[in-house]
Biotite code that builds the C-alpha atoms (Angstrom):
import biotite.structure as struc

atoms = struc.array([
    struc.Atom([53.182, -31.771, 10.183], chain_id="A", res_id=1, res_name="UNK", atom_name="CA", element="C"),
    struc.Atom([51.422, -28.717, 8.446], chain_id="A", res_id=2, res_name="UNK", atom_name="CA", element="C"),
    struc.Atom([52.961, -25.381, 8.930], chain_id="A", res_id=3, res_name="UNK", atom_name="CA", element="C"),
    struc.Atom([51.540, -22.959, 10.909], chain_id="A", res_id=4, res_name="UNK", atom_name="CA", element="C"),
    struc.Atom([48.955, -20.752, 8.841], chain_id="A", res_id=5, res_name="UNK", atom_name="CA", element="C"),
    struc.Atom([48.520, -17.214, 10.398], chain_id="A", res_id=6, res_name="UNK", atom_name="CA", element="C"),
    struc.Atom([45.816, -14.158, 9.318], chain_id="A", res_id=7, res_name="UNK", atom_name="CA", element="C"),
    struc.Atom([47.020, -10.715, 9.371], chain_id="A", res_id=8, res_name="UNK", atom_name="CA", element="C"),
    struc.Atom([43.670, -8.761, 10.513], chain_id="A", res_id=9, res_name="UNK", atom_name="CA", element="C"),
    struc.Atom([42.564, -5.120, 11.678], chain_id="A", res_id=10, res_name="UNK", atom_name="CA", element="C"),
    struc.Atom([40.708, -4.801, 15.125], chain_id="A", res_id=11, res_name="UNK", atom_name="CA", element="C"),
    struc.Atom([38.411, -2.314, 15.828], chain_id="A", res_id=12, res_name="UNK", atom_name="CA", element="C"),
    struc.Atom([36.848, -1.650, 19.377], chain_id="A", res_id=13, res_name="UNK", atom_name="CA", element="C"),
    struc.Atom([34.028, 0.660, 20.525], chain_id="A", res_id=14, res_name="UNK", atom_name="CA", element="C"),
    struc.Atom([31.662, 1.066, 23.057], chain_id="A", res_id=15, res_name="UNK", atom_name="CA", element="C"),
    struc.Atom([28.526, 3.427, 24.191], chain_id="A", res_id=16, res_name="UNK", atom_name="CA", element="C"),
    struc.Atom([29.025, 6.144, 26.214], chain_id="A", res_id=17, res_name="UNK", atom_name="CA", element="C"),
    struc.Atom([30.268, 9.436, 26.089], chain_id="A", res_id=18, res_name="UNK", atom_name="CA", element="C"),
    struc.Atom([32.790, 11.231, 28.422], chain_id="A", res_id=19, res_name="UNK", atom_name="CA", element="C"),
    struc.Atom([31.044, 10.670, 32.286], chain_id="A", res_id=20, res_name="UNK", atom_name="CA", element="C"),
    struc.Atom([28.264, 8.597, 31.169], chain_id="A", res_id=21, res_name="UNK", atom_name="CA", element="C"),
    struc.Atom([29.308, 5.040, 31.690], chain_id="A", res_id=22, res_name="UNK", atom_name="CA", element="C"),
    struc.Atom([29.475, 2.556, 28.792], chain_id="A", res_id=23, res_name="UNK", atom_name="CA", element="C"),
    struc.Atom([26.730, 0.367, 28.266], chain_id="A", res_id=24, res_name="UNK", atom_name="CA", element="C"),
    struc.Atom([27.322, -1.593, 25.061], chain_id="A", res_id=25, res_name="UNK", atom_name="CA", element="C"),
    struc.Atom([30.837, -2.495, 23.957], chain_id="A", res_id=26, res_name="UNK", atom_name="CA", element="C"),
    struc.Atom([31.813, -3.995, 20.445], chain_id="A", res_id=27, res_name="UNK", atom_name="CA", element="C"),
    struc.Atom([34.816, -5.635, 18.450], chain_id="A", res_id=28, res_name="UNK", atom_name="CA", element="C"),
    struc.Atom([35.325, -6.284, 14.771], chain_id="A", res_id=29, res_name="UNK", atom_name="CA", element="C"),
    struc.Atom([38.022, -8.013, 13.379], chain_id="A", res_id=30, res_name="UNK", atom_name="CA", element="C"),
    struc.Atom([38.416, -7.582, 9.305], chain_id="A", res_id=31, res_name="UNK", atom_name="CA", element="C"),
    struc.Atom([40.884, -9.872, 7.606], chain_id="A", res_id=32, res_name="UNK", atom_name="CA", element="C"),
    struc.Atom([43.339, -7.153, 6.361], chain_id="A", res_id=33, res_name="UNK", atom_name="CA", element="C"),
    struc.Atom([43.160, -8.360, 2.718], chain_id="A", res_id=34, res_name="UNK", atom_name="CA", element="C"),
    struc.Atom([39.965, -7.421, 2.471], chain_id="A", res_id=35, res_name="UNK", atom_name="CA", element="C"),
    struc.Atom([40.031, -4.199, 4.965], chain_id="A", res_id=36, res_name="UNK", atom_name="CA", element="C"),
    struc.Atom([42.701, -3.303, 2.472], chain_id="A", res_id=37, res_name="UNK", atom_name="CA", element="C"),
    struc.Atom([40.368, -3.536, -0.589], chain_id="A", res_id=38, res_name="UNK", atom_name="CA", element="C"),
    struc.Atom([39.791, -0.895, -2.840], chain_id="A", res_id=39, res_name="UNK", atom_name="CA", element="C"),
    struc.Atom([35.385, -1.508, -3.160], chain_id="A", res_id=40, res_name="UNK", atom_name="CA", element="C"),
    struc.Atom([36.210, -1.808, 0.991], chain_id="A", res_id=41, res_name="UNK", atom_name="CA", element="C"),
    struc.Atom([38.638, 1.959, 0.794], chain_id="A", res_id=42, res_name="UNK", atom_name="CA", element="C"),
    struc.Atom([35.829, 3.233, -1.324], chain_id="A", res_id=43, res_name="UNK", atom_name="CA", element="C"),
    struc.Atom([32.767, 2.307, 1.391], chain_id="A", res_id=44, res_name="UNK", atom_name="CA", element="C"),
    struc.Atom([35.357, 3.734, 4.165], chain_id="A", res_id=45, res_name="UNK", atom_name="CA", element="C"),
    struc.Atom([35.649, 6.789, 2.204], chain_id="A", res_id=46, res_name="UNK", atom_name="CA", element="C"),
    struc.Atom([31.964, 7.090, 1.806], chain_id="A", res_id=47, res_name="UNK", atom_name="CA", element="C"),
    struc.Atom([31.481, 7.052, 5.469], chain_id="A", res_id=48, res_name="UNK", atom_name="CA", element="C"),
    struc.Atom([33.993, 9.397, 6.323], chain_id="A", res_id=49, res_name="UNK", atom_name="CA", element="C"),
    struc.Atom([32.699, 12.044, 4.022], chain_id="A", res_id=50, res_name="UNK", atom_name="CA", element="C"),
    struc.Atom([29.304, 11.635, 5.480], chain_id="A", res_id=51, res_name="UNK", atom_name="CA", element="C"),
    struc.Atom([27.252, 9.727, 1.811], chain_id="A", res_id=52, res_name="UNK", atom_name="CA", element="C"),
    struc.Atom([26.668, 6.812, 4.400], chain_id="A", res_id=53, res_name="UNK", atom_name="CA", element="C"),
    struc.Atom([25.971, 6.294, 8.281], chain_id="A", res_id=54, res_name="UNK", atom_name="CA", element="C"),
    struc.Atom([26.292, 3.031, 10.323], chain_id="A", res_id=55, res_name="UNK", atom_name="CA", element="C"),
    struc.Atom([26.005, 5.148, 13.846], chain_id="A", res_id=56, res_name="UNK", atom_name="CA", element="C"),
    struc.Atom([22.750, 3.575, 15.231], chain_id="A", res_id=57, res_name="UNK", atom_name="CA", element="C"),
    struc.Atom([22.349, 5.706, 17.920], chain_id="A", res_id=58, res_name="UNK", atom_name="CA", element="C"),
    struc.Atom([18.272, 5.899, 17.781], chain_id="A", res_id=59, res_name="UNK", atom_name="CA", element="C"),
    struc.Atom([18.169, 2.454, 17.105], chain_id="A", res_id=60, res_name="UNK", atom_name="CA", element="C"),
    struc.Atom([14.723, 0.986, 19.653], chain_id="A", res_id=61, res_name="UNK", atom_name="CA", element="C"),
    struc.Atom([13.917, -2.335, 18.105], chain_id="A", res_id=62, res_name="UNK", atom_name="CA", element="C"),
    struc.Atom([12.025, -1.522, 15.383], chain_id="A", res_id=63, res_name="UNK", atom_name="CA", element="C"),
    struc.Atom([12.029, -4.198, 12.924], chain_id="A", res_id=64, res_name="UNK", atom_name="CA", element="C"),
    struc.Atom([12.264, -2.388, 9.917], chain_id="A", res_id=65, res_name="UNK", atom_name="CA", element="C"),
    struc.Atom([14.933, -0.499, 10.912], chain_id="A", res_id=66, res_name="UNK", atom_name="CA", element="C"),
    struc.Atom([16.673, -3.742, 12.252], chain_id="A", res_id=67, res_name="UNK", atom_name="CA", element="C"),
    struc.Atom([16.288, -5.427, 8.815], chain_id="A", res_id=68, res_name="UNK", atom_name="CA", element="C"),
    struc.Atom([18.201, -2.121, 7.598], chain_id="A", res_id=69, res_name="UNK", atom_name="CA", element="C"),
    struc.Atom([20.709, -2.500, 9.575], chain_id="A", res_id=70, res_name="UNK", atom_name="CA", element="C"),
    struc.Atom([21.482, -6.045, 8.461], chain_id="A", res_id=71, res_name="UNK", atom_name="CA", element="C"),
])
């Protein structure tokens, strides 16, 4: 019998909605740890955090070149 193989992984929740406006759109990632714990992943994290990038879709209406963006 094979042993048991097990994934150590970060989960990350959010949803829509801000203080008494009810959510609308709720979302979960899960990112294998080895590679949340990257350094070209750190340095992408870092690049959001200090503002050089944005994944915050908030105007987002279907417009398809904007949606090929996004992907």
């Amino acid at each position: 019998m094979d042993p048991v193989k097990t994934e150590v992984i970060k989960i990350f929740f959010d949803e829509s909605g801000k203080r008494k406006n009810k959510p609308n759109l709720m979302g979960g990632l899960s990112i294998p740890a080895i590679v949340y714990e990257s350094e070209k992943f750190q340095l992408w994290s870092l690049r959001l955090r200090d503002g050089e990038i944005n994944f915050h879709w908030t105007g987002y209406n279907g417009f398809a070149p904007l949606r090929e963006d996004i992907k």
